[in-house]
C-alpha positions as CSV (number, residue, x, y, z in Angstrom):
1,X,6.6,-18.3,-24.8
2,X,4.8,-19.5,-21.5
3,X,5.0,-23.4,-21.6
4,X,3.2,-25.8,-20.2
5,X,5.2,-26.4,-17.2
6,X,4.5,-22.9,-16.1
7,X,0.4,-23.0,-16.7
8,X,0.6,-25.9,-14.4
9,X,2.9,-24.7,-12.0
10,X,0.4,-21.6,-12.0
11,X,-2.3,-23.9,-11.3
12,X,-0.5,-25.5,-8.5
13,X,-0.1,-22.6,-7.1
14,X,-3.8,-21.8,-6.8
15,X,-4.1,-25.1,-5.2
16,X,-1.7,-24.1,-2.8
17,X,-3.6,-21.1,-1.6
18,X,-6.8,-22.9,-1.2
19,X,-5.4,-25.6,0.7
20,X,-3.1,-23.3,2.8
21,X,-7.0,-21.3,3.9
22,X,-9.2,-24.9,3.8
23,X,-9.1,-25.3,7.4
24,X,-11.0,-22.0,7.9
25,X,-13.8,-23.4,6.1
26,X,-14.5,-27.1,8.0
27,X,-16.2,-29.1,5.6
28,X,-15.5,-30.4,2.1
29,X,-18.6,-28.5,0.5
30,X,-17.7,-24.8,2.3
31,X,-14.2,-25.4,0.8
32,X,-15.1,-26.3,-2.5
33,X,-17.0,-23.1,-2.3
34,X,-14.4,-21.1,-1.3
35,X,-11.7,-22.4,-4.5
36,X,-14.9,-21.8,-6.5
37,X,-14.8,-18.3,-5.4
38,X,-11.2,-17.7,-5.8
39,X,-11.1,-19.1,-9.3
40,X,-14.0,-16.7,-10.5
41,X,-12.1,-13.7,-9.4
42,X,-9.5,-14.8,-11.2
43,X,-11.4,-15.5,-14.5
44,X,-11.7,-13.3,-16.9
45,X,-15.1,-12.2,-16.4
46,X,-16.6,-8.5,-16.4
47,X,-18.0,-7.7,-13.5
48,X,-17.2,-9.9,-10.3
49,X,-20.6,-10.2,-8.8
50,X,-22.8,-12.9,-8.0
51,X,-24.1,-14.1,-11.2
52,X,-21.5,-13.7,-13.4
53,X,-18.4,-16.0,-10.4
54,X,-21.7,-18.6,-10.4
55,X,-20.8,-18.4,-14.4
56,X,-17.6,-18.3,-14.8
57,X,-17.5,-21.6,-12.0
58,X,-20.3,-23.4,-13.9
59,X,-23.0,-22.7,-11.2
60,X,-26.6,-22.3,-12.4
61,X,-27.5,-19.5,-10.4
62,X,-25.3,-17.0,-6.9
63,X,-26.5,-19.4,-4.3
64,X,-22.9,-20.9,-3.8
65,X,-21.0,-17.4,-3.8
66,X,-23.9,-16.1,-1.3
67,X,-23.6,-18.6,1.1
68,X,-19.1,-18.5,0.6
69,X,-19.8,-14.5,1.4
70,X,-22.7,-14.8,3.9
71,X,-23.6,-18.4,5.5
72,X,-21.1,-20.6,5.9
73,X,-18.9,-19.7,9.2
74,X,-15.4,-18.6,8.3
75,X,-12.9,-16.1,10.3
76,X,-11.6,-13.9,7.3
77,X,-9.3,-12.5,10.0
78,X,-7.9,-16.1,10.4
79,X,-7.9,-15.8,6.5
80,X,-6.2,-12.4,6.7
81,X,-3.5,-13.9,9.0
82,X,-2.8,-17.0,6.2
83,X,-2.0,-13.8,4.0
84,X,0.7,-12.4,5.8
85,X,2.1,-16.0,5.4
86,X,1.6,-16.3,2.0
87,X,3.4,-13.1,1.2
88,X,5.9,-13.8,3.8
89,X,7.1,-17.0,1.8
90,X,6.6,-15.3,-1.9
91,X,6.8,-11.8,-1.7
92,X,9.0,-11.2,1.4
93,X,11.9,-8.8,1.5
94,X,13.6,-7.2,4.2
95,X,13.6,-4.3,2.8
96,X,10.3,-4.1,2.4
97,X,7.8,-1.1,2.6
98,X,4.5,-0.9,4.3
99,X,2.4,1.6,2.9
100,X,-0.9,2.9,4.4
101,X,-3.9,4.1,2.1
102,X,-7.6,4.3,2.0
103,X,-10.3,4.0,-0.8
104,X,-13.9,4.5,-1.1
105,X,-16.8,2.4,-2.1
106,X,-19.4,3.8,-3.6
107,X,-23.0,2.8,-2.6
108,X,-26.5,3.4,-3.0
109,X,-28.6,3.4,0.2
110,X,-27.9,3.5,3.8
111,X,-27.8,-0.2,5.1
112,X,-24.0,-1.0,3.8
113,X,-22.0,-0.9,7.1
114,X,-20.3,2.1,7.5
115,X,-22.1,4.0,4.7
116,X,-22.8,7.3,4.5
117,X,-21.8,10.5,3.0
118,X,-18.5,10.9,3.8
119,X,-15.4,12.0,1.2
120,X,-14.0,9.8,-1.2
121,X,-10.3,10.5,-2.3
122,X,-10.9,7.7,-5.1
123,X,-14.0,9.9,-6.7
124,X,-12.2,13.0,-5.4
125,X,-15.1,14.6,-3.7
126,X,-17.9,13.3,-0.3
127,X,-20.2,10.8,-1.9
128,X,-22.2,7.8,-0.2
129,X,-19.9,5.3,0.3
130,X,-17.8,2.6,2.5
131,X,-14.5,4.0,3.1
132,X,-11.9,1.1,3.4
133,X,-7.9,1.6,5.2
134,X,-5.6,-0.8,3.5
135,X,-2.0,-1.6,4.7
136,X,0.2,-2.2,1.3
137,X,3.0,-4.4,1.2
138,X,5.9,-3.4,-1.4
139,X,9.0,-5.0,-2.2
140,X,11.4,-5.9,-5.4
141,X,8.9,-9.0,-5.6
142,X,6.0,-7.1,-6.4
143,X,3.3,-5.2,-4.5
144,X,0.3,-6.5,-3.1
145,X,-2.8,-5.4,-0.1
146,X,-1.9,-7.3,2.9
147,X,-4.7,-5.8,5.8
148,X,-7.5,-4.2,5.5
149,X,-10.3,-2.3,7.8
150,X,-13.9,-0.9,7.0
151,X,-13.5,3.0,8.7
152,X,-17.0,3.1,11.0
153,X,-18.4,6.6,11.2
154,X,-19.3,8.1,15.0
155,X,-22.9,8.0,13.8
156,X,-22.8,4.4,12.9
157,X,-21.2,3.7,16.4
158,X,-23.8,5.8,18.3
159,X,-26.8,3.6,16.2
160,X,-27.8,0.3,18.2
161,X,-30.5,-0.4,15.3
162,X,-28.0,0.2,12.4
163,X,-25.4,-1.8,14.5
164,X,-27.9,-4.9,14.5
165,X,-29.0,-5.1,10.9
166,X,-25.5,-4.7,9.6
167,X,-24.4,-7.0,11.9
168,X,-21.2,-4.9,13.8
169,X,-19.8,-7.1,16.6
170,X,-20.6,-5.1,19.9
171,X,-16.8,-4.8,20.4
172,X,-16.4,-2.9,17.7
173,X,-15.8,0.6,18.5
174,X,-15.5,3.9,16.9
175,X,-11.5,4.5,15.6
176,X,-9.9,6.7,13.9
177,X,-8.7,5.9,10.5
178,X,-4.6,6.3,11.9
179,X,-5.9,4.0,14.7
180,X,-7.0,1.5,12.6
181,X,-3.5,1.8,10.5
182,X,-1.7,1.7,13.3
183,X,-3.4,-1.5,14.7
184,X,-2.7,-3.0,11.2
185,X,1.3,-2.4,11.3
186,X,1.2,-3.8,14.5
187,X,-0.4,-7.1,13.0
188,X,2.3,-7.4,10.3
189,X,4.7,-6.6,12.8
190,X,3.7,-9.4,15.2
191,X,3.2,-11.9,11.5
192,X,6.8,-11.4,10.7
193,X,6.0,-9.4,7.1
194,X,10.0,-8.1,7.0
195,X,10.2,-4.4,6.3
196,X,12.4,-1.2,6.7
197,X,10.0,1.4,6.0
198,X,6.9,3.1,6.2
199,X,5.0,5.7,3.8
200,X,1.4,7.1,4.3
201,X,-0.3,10.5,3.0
202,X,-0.8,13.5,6.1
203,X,-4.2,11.1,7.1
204,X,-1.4,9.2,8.8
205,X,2.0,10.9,8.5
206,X,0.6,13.4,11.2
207,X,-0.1,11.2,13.5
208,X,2.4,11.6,16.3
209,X,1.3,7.7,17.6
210,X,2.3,6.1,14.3
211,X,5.8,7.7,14.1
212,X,6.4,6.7,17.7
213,X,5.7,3.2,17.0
214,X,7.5,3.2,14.1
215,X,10.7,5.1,16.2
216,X,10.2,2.5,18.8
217,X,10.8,-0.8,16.5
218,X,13.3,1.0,14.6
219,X,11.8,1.0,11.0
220,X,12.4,4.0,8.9
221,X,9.6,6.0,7.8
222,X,8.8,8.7,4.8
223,X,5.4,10.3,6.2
224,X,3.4,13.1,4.9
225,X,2.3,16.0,6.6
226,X,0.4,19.1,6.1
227,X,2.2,22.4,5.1
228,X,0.4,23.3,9.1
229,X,2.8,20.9,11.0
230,X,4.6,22.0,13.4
231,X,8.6,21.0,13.4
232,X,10.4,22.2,16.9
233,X,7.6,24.8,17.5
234,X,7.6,26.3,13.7
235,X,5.7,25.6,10.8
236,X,7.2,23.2,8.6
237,X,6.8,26.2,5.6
238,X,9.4,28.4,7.7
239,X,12.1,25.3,7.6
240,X,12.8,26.3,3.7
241,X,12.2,29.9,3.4
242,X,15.9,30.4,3.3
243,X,17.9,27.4,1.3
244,X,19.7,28.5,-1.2
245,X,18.6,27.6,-4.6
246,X,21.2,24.7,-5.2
247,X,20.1,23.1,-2.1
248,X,17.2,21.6,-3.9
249,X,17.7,18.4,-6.4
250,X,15.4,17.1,-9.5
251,X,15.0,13.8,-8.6
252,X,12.2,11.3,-10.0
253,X,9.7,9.5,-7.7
254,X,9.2,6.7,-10.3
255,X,7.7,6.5,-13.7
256,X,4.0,7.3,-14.5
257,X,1.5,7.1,-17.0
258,X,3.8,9.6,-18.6
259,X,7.1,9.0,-18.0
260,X,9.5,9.8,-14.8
261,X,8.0,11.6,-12.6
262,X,10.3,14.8,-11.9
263,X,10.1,17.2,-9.0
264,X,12.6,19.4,-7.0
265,X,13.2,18.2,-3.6
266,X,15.4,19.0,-0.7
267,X,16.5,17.4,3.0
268,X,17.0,19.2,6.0
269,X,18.0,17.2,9.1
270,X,16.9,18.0,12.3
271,X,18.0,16.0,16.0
272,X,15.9,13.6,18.0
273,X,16.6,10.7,15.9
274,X,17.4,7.0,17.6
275,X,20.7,5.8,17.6
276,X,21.6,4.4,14.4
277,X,19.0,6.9,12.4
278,X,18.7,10.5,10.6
279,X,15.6,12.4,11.2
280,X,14.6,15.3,8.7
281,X,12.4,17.3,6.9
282,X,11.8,15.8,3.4
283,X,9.7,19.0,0.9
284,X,8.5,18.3,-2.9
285,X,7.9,20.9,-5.3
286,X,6.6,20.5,-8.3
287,X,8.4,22.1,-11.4
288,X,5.7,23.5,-12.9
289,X,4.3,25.6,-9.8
290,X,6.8,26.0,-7.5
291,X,4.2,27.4,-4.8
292,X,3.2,24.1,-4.7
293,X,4.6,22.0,-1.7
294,X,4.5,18.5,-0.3
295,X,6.1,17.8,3.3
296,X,7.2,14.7,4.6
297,X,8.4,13.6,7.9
298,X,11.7,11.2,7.9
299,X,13.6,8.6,9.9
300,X,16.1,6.8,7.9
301,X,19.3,5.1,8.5
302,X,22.0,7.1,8.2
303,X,24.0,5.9,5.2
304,X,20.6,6.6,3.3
305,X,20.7,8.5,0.0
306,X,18.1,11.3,-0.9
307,X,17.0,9.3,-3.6
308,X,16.2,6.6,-1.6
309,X,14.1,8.4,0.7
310,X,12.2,9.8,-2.8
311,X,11.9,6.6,-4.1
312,X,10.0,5.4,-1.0
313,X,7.7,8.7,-0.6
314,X,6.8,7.5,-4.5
315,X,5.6,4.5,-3.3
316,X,2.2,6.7,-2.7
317,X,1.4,6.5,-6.5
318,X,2.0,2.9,-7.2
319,X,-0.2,2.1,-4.8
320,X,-3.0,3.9,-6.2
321,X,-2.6,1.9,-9.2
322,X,-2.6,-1.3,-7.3
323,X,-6.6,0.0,-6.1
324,X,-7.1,0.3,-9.7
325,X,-5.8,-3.1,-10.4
326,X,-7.5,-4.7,-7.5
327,X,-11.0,-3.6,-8.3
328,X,-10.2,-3.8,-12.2
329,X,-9.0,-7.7,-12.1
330,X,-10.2,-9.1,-8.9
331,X,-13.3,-7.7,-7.9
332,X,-12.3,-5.6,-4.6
333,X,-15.1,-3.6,-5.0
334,X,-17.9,-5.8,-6.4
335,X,-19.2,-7.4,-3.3
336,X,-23.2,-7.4,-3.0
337,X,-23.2,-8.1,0.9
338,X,-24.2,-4.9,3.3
339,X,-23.3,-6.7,6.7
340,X,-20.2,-6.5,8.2
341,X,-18.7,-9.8,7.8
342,X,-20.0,-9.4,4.2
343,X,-17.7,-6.8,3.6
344,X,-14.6,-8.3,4.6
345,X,-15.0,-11.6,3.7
346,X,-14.9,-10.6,0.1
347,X,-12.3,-7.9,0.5
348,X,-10.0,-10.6,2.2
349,X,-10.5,-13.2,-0.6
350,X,-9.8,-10.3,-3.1
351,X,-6.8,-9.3,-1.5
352,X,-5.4,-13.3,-1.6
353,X,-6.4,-13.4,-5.0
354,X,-4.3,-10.2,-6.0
355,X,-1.4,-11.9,-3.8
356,X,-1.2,-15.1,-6.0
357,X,-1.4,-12.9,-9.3
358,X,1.9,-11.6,-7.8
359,X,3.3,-14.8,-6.8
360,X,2.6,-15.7,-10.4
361,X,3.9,-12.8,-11.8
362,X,7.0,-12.9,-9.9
363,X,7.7,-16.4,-10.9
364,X,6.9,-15.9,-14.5
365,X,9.6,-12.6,-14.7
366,X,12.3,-14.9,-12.3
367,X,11.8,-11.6,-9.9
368,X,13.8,-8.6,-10.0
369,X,16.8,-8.2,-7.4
370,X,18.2,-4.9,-6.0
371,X,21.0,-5.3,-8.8
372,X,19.3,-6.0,-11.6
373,X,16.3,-4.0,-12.5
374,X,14.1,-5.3,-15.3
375,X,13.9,-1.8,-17.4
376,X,16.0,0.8,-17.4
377,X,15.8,3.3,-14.4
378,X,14.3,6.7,-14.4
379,X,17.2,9.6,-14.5
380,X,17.4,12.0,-12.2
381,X,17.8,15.4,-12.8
382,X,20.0,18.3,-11.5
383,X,17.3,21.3,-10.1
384,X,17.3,24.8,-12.9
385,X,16.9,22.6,-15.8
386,X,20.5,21.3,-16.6
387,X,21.4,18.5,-18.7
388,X,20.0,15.2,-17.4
389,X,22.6,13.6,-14.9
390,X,22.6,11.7,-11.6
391,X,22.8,14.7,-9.0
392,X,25.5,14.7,-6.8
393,X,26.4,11.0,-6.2
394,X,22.7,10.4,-5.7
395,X,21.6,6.4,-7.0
396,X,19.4,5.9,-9.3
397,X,15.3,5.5,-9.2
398,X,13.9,2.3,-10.5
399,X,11.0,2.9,-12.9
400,X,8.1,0.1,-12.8
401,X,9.3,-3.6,-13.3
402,X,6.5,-5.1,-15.1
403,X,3.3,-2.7,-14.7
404,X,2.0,-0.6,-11.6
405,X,0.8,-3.4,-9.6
406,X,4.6,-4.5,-9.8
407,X,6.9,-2.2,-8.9
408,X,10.6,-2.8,-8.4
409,X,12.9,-1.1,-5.9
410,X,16.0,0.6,-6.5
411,X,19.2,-0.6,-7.3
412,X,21.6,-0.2,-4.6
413,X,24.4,2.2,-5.2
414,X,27.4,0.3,-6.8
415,X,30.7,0.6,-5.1
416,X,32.2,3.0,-8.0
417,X,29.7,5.4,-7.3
418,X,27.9,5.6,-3.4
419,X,25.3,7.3,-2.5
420,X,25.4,10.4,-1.1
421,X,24.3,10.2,2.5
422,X,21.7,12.1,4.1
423,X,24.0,13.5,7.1
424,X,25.9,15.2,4.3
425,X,22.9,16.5,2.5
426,X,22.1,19.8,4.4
427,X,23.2,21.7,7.3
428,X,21.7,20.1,10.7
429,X,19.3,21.8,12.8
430,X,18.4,21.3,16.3
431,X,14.7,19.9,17.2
C-alpha cells in the first residue's frame, strides 16, 4: 500500500524539478506558469491541450499555457540541459544505453515547422507531419527521452517566407536526421549522462560518422544496417551464406505484448576493432520466415556475451513503447504551437515530465539492480526447436521490470556460470 510518506515525497519531488528549471523562467509569475504546466501533464486528464491543462490547473480559460508555450522568454535548450542533470542524479547508470529514434507528428496544414509530406514510421506510411529525432536514455533505473530535435526538410530550408512565419532561427540549417543524432550524443557526452552503449535502427546504424564517434570515445555500440551494407567490400548477406546450422542460437530480445521475444541469431567477428573491443557482424532471423534478416553492426568489449549484445539490439522495441507512453500520459504530441520554439518548448517539458514519472517510479519499486531483477527473466532458447535452455553458457535476458516504459537490464552472469564471450563465439574474419 502507497503511504503517505511516499505521496509526499512524490510531491517533493515535483517541486524539485520546478525549482531545479525556475531560473530559466525569471519572474515569479512565468514560473508559476511553468509548475502549472508540468502538473497538468501530469494529471490525469484526456487530451493535454490547452483547455483541458487550464482545467486540470484551475485556470478559466489557455491564456496561461499559451503564454508558458509561446510568450514568456525561456531557453528550452537550457531546460533540455537541466534534464541531462536530472537523469544524471536519478536515472544514471554506467552502463547505460543511448538509443536513437524518430517519430512523427501528424498535422493538418502547412504552417507547423517542418511540416510536410514526408514518411511516418509511427503511422507506418508518408503523411503530413513533423518528424521528431529523439535520443533515449536506458538503464536498470528506468527509461526515459533525454534530447530531442524537429528534422527540417531541404524545402523548408530553401523557404525564407516559411522560415519567418514559423519563426526558424537563421542558423538553423538543413541536417540530416544521423547529423542531428549525432550532435545529440555529443551533448550527453559533454553532460556526463554515463553510458556503454549505443543502439539505433539502419537511419543511423549506417552512418559511418556515428560509429566513428562512437569508436573514438570508446562506447560499444549495436547498430542496424541494411541487408545492402557493405562489410570489408561484401555485402553483409554474403557474411552468412555458409555457417553451419548450429552456429546460430535462439535467444530472446526481451518480452513483448506476447511474451519473449524469440529469434535465431548468430556473431561473426571481423578485425579493426580498438584495443580493448570485438567488432562483428550481429544477424536476426526470425523463426517464422527465415528469409527474413535483420543486420547489425557491433563494437563490444570483449568479455561480452551474445546475449548481451541481443539484449541491447532489443532496446529498439522498448523504446517504441516509451513514444506510446510519452504521448499517451504526458502529452508529447499535443502541442497546439506551429512555430519553432513552440515545438520544443512543449516537447522539452514533456520529456521532464516523463523523467520525473521515472524518478517516481524507480523510487516507488526501490529500483532494480544488475542482480536482482524484479520478474523472472525471459529464457533463451537453443536454435532447431530443442527444449528450452540457456544456450551455451549464454546469460540470461531480463524481461520488462515494471511495464515498457521501464525496462530493466540484464543480470550479470553469476560466477557458477559465465558468459560465453564473444571472441569465442565464431571463427574471426579479417576486415
Amino acid at each position: 500500500m502507497v503511504t503517505q510518506a511516499e505521496v509526499q515525497g512524490w510531491a517533493d519531488g515535483l517541486d524539485g524539478v520546478v525549482e531545479r528549471i525556475a531560473p530559466r523562467f525569471g519572474r515569479a509569475e512565468p514560473r508559476r506558469r511553468a509548475r502549472a504546466y508540468l502538473r497538468g501533464l501530469l494529471a490525469p486528464v484526456e487530451r493535454k491541450n490547452g483547455w483541458q491543462l487550464a482545467e486540470a490547473v484551475g485556470d478559466r480559460t489557455p491564456d496561461g499555457v499559451q503564454d508558458v508555450l509561446s510568450r514568456v522568454h525561456w531557453d528550452a535548450d537550457a531546460v533540455r540541459d537541466d534534464l541531462h542533470a536530472y537523469v544524471v542524479q536519478h536515472l544514471g547508470d554506467a552502463d547505460g544505453v543511448l538509443i536513437l529514434d524518430e517519430t512523427g507528428f501528424l498535422k493538418k496544414g502547412t504552417k507547423s515547422a517542418g511540416v510536410q509530406r514526408q514518411y511516418s514510421g509511427t503511422a507506418g506510411r508518408v503523411e503530413n507531419c513533423q518528424i521528431g529525432v529523439f535520443l533515449g536514455y536506458a538503464s536498470r533505473h528506468g527509461q526515459v527521452l533525454i534530447d530531442r530535435a524537429l528534422y527540417l526538410p531541404a524545402d523548408w530550408c530553401n523557404d525564407a517566407d516559411r522560415r519567418r512565419e514559423a519563426h526558424i532561427p537563421t542558423d538553423i540549417a538543413f541536417a540530416t536526421k544521423p547529423k542531428l543524432g549525432l550532435a545529440m550524443l555529443e551533448r550527453a557526452r559533454q553532460a556526463g549522462i554515463p553510458f556503454a552503449w549505443i543502439t539505433a535502427d539502419s537511419v543511423y546504424g549506417a552512418d559511418h560518422q556515428i560509429r566513428r564517434w562512437a569508436e573514438r570515445h570508446r562506447r560499444g555500440y549495436v547498430l542496424a544496417v541494411t541487408a545492402k551494407q557493405y562489410l570489408d567490400q561484401r555485402p553483409v548477406t554474403s557474411w552468412i551464406k555458409r555457417l553451419p546450422r548450429k552456429a546460430w542460437q535462439r535467444l530472446s530480445a526481451g518480452d513483448g505484448a506476447k511474451g519473449p521475444r524469440l529469434y535465431d541469431w548468430v556473431y561473426i567477428p571481423y578485425s579493426g576493432a580498438a584495443p580493448g573491443f570485438q567488432s562483428g557482424l550481429l544477424v536476426r532471423r526470425s523463426i517464422a520466415d527465415p528469409t527474413e534478416l535483420t543486420f547489425y553492426l557491433t563494437q563490444a568489449p570483449k568479455d561480452t556475451s551474445l546475449a548481451r549484445l541481443v539484449q541491447i539490439a532489443g532496446l529498439r522495441w522498448p523504446i517504441e513503447s516509451l513514444f506510446e507512453q510519452s504521448k499517451g500520459e504526458v502529452g508529447l504530441d499535443q502541442y497546439e504551437v506551429r512555430s519553432w520554439g513552440g515545438w520544443h518548448r512543449p516537447i522539452t517539458l514533456s520529456m521532464f515530465a516523463l523523467a520525473y514519472l521515472a524518478a517516481v517510479r524507480k523510487d516507488a519499486i526501490g529500483g532494480c539492480g544488475p542482480d536482482e531483477p524484479r520478474r523472472r527473466a525471459a529464457a533463451t532458447h537453443r536454435a532447431r526447436g530443442q527444449t528450452p535452455a540457456l544456450g551455451a553458457g549464454q546469460s540470461e535476458v531480463t524481461t520488462a521490470a515494471l511495464r515498457p516504459a521501464l525496462v530493466g537490464l540484464a543480470p550479470k552472469a553469476s560466477a557458477t556460470c559465465p558468459a560465453r564471450s564473444l571472441a569465442s563465439t565464431n571463427t574471426a574474419h579479417p576486415a
